[in-house]
C-alpha positions, 0 to 999 in steps of 0.5 A: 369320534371327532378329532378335536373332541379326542384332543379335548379328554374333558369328560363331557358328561358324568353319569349320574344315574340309571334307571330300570324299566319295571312293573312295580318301581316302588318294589324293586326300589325297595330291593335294591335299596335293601341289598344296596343301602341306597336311600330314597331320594324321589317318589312319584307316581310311577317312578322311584329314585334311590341315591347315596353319597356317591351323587349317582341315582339308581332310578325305577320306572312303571312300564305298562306291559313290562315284559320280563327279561329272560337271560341267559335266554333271548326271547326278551333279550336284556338290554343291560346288566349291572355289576355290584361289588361284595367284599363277601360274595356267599353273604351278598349272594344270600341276602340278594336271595333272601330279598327276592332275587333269583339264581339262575342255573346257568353261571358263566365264570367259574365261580368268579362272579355270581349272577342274579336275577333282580325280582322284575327280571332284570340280570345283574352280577356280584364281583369280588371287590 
């Protein structure tokens, strides 16, 4: 890093969203709009943006070929997780299944957090608030 942008600590650039890579975004919007209460913002072919009131998107993008991440496997490594807050992890947990995701055999942790397996594949935890 420069030294001058070190002095500086003006923050650049502010996130403002993420998107997954997916065979079905209006699917996988629809879950995490279900297990997260995001709502629609954007719908276009091939691609679906959820938001909420924080000003960040949570964006859903067709790839032809998707091929599914495998964790804790790496024959498709993941390239990313996310990380979501639940103030009742058994609750979150239930729904996220109950919504279509999956639980992996393998949870590292000790019981701190859970991770998930989104329908598409794609890993991501719930961690107590």
């Amino acid at each position: 890093m420069r030294a001058d942008a070190k002095e500086r600590m003006v923050p650049g650039a502010v996130l403002r969203g993420v998107t997954l890579d997916c065979a079905d975004p209006q699917a996988l919007a629809g879950f995490y709009g279900a297990l997260t209460g995001m709502r629609e913002l954007f719908s276009a072919d091939g691609f679906v943006a959820l938001t909420d009131d924080s000003g960040r998107d949570l964006g859903f993008q067709r790839v032809d070929g998707y091929r599914a991440p495998q964790w804790p496997g790496q024959d498709v490594p993941q390239q990313f997780h996310l990380d979501f807050r639940a103030d009742d992890l058994d609750a979150t947990e239930e729904l996220a299944l109950e919504l279509g995701a999956t639980k992996p055999d393998h949870q590292p942790g000790d019981g701190r957090w859970r991770v998930l397996l989104d329908p598409a594949g794609h890993p991501f935890c719930l961690t107590p608030s």
